[in-house]
N, C-alpha and C positions, 0 to 999 in steps of 0.2 A: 508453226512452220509450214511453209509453203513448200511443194513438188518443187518450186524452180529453186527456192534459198536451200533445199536438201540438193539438190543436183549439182548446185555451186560450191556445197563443201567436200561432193568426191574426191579422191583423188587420183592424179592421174589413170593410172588403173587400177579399173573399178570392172566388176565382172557380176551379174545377177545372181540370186541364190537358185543352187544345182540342189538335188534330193531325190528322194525318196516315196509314193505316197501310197497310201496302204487304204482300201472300204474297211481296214478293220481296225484303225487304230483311234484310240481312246489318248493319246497325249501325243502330240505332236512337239518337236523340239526344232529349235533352231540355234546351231553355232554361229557364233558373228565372228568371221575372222576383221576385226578393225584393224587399218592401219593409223597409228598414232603419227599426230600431228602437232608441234609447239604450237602450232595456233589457235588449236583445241582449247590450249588452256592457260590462252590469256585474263580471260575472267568464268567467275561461276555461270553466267549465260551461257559463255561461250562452249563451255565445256558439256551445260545441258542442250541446248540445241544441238550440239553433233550427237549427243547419244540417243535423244531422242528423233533425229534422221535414219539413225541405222535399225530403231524400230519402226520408225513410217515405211523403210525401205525395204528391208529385210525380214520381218515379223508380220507386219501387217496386213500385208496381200497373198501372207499365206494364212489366214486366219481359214479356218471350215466352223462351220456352227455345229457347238454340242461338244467339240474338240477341245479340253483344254491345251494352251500354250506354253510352254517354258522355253525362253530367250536365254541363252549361255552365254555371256561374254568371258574376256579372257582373264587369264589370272596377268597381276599389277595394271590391270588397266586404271587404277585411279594412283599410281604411281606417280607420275607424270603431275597431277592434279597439287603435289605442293610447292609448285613451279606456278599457282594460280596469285595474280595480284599483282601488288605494286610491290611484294618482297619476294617474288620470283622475276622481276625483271631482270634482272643480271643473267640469271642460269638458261632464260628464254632464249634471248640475245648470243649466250654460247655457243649456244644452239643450232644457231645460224653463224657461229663465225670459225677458222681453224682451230678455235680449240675444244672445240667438240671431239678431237681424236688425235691430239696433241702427240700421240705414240702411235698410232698403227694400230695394230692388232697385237701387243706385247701387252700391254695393262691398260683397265680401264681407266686411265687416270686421269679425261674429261670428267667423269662420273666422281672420280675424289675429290678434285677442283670447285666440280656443283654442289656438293655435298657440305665444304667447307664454307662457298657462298650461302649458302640456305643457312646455315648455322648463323653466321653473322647478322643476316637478316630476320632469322628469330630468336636471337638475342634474351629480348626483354621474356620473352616466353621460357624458352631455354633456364633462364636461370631462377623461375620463376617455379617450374617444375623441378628444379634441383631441389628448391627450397621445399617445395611442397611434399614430393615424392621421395626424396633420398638421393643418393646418388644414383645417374642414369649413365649407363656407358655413352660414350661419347659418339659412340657410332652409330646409335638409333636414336640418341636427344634428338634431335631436327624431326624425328617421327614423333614422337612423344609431344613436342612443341605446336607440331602441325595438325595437330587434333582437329585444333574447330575447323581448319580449313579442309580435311580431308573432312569432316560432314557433312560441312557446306557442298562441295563439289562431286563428292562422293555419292555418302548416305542417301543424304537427301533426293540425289539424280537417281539412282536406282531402284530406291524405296517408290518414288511418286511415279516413275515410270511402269513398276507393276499393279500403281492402285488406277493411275490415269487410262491404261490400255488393258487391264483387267487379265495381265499375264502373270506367267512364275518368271522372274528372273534370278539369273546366277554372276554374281560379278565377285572381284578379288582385291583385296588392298593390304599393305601393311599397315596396320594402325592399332591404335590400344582401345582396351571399352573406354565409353566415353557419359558422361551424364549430360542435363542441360540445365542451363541456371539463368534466371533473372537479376544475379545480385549484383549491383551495379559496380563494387569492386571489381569482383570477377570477371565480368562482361568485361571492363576496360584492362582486367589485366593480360586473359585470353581470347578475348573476339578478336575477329582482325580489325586492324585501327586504321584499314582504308573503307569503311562500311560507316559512311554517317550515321548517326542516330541509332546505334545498336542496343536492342534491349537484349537481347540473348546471346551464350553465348556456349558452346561445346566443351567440355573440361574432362581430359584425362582423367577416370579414375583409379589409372593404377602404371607403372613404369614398361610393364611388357610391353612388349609391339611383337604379334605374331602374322607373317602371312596367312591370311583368315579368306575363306571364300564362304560367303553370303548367299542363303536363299530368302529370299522374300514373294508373298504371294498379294495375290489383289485385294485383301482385305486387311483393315486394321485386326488384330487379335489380343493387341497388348495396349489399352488405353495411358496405362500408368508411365511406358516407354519414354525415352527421350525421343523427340522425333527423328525420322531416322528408321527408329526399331520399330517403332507399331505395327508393322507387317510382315517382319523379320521371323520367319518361322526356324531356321534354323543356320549356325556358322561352324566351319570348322577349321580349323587350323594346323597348318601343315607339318606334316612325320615324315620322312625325313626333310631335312635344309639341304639345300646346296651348298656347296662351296662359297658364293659369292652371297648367300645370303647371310652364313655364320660369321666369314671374315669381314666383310665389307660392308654389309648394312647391320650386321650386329642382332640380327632379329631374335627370338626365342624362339623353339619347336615344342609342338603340340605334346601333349602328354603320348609314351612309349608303351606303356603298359598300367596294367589296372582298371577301374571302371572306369575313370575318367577316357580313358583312350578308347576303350570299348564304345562309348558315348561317341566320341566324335567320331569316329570308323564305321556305327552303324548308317547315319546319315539318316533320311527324312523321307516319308510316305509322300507320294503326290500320284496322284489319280491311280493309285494302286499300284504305283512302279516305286518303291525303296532305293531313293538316289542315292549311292555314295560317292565322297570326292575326295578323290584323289589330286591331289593340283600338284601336276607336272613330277619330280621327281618319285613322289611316294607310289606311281603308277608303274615301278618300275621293279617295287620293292615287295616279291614273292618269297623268295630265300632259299628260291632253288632253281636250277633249271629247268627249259622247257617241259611239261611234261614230268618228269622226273620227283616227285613227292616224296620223300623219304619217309619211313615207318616212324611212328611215334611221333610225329611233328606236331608242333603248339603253334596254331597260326596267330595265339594274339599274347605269345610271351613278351615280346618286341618288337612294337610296331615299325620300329626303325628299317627293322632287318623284314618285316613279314606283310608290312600295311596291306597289302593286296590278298593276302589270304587269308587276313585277319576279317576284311571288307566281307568276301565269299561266304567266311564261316560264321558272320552275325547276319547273313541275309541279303544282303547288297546283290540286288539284280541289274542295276544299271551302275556302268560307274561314267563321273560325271568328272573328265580328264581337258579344267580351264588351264591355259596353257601360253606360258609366255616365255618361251625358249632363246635364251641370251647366247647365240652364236650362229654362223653362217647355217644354212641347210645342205648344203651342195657342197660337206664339208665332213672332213673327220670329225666323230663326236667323244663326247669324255673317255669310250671306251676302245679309242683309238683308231678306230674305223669307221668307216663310212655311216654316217648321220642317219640318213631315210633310214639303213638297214637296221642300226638299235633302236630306233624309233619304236620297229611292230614288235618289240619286246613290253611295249606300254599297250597302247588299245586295241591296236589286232590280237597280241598273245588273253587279252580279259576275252576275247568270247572265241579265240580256238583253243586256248589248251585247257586238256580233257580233264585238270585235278579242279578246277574251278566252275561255277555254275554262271556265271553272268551273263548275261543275254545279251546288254547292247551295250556300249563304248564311246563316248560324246568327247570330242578331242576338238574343241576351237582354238586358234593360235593366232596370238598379237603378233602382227609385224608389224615392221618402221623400226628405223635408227633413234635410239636415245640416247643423246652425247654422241661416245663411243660403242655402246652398246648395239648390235646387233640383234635385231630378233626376226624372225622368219620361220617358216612349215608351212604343210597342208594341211588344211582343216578336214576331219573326217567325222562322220559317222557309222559306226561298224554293229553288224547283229549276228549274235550267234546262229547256225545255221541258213541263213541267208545266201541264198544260190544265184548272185546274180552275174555280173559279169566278172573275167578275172581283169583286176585291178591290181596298181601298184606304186608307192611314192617316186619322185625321179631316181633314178639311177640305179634303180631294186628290182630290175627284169632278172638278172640272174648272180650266182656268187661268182663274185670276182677275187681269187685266191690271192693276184698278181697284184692288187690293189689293197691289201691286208685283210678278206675279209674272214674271219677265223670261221672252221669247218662248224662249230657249235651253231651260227648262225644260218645252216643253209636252210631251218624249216621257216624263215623270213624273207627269205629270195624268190621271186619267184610273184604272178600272178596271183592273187586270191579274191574267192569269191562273197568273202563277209563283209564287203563296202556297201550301206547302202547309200552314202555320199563320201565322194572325194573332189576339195578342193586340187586346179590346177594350180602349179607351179607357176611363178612369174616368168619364166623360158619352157622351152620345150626339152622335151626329156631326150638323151641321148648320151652321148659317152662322157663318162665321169669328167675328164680332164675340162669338155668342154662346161659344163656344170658347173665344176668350179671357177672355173673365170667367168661365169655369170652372178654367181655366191661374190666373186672379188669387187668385181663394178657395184654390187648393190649395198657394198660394206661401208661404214660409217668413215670418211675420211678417204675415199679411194680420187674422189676429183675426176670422176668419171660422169658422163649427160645421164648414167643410169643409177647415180647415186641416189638410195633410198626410192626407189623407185619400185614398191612391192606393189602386189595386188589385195585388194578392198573386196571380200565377199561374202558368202555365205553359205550353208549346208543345211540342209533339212532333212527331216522323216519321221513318221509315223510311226509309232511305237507300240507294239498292241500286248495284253498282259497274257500269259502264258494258259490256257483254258484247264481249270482242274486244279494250279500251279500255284503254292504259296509258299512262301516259303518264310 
């Protein structure tokens, strides 16, 4: 890819990566806030050439020698990716027409629509894994089915991106393990049957589909792997679900308690910083209030209720918060008020509040309209003790009573000094009211010249390991 074919896949607004940079840091990190695009993921090129733009762009120019790299992208970024082909042309197409948001902002029911199209169009797959598998809820078949093509487009993109550019990468997808096969039944029953001459082909080997975020490092480790995994150092999968992930895509949740859970809570060594990840919801999930740690507490009874303190108490120094936040920003959030402000209950409160030890907070966020779906924030990177300027998301200069925002929340309000990167907002900050009629214009279906119309960036910094400090 050429500087000029990378500049031609921006979009509209596009803004350079802001950060952090430290003579002491031994792992440098980068958030890619991407804006998703259907056009991304018209074919598996197309969908590796834009990610690999956002590392020519956003990774590359900040390499330092001697520094290792770790590139964060967002969580469901390869979501999108089973809309790739000649059996996602229908849901591409929707895409682009009014029924991308057929109701407003009352139900996603673009996203039910596409979900019903996909299923048609993997049919043969679909009944193919009935047969193989068992019964599959009907509401993650189409995941289950879309195996090889989430490899193809996925796996594959991400894996070769960290062997190609010799970084750590972090990306997220719904999908199940998968093996790979040369049998030529199976190649023609599960490969895609728009790929002439296919001798391989990806194959589910088993009915879950968990939202799973993926580290993979620059070298193969796993020779025996399906490709894909050879570089795959470690995945975890997500405690607690959303709402719209249990009802609506049907996914599984990671294990709550036990070793299993403890396994994927501790997360993975990389240049001496012990990642954990939290992807979006479970970053939220302490099971107490600010501060306030109750006597005798079991941080890893249930992860459901505790993942964040569960993360703390097996070690987790950095928590690594990919993030793909399905509703306006510049808007009430699930707990009824204002959005920015329960936000710093996720990565600002991982390295201010005093019952936890974590040092730094990696928070990238996908935006752009999917169907109906909404997704939007600011990308940050936050460090414990960190004195630099005070900072604050839009509309989180102070608590606004008059505007719902509940007294519990007032140690969120307010300036703070633990950013050492904060993505701007697509508008400028100011009084809530007018915020959200910037949030209104940028919503899926609003028919407004500012429709889908986020910004493309990125966050960096320097991360240095604590001297004396192990933990």
């Amino acid at each position: 890819m050429t500087d000029h074919e990378c500049q031609s896949l921006r979009p509209s607004h596009y803004a350079p990566a802001t950060g952090h940079t430290s003579p002491h840091g031994d792992l440098r990190v980068v958030g890619i806030q991407y804006d998703q695009q259907v056009d991304n993921v018209v074919s598996y090129a197309s969908f590796r050439r834009a990610m690999t733009c956002l590392v020519k762009e956003f990774v590359v120019p900040l390499r330092r020698p001697g520094e290792p790299m770790l590139a964060v992208f967002n969580e469901d970024i390869g979501l999108m990716t089973v809309a790739t082909g000649a059996r996602g042309t229908l849901v591409r197409a929707q895409a682009a027409s009014p029924l991308r948001a057929p109701a407003g902002d009352s139900e996603p029911v673009g996203a039910a629509v596409a979900l019903g199209e996909l299923n048609a169009a993997y049919a043969p797959q679909v009944a193919a894994y009935q047969a193989m598998l068992g019964p599959i809820d009907p509401r993650k078949e189409v995941l289950v089915a879309a195996t090889d093509t989430f490899v193809r487009a996925f796996d594959l993109t991400f894996s070769g991106l960290a062997k190609r550019f010799g970084i750590y990468v972090v990306a997220s997808n719904n999908e199940s393990r998968y093996r790979e096969t040369h049998d030529p039944l199976l190649v023609r029953t599960f490969g895609d049957p728009s790929i002439p001459g296919l001798h391989t082909a990806y194959v589910a080997t088993s009915a879950k589909v968990f939202n799973t975020t993926f580290l993979w490092g620059p070298h193969d480790i796993h020779p025996q792997a399906p490709n894909g995994a050879r570089n795959l150092l470690f995945r975890n999968t997500k405690v607690p679900l959303t709402d719209l992930e249990s009802t609506i895509l049907g996914l599984d949740q990671g294990p709550s308690s036990g070793p299993a859970a403890r396994r994927n809570a501790a997360g993975y060594v990389v240049a001496g910083h012990r990642l954990g990840f939290a992807t979006s919801l479970p970053a939220f999930a302490y099971g107490y209030p600010f501060g306030r740690r109750p006597a005798h507490f079991h941080p890893c009874r249930d992860l459901v209720v505790t993942y964040m303190a569960c993360m703390d108490a097996l070690g987790v120094d950095t928590v690594i918060q990919a993030e793909a936040n399905p509703g306006r920003w510049a808007a009430n959030g699930g707990g009824g008020y204002w959005q920015p402000l329960e936000w710093m209950g996720s990565a600002w409160r991982a390295v201010a509040d005093p019952t936890v030890r974590f040092r730094y907070a990696v928070n990238p966020m996908l935006v752009g309209n999917l169907l109906d779906l909404d997704f939007d924030g600011q990308s940050a990177i936050l460090g414990r003790g960190h004195h630099g300027r005070l900072r604050h998301y839009v509309g989180n200069g102070h608590l606004d009573a008059a505007d719902g925002d509940p007294a519990a929340a007032k140690v969120y309000a307010g300036g703070k000094p633990q950013y050492l990167a904060l993505s701007p907002w697509i508008g400028r900050d100011g009084s809530r009211a007018a915020l959200r009629a910037e949030s209104a214009r940028l919503a899926a279906g609003s028919g407004s010249l500012q429709e889908n119309g986020y910004l493309e960036t990125a966050v960096y910094a320097d991360l240095t390991r604590a001297k004396g400090h192990h933990r």
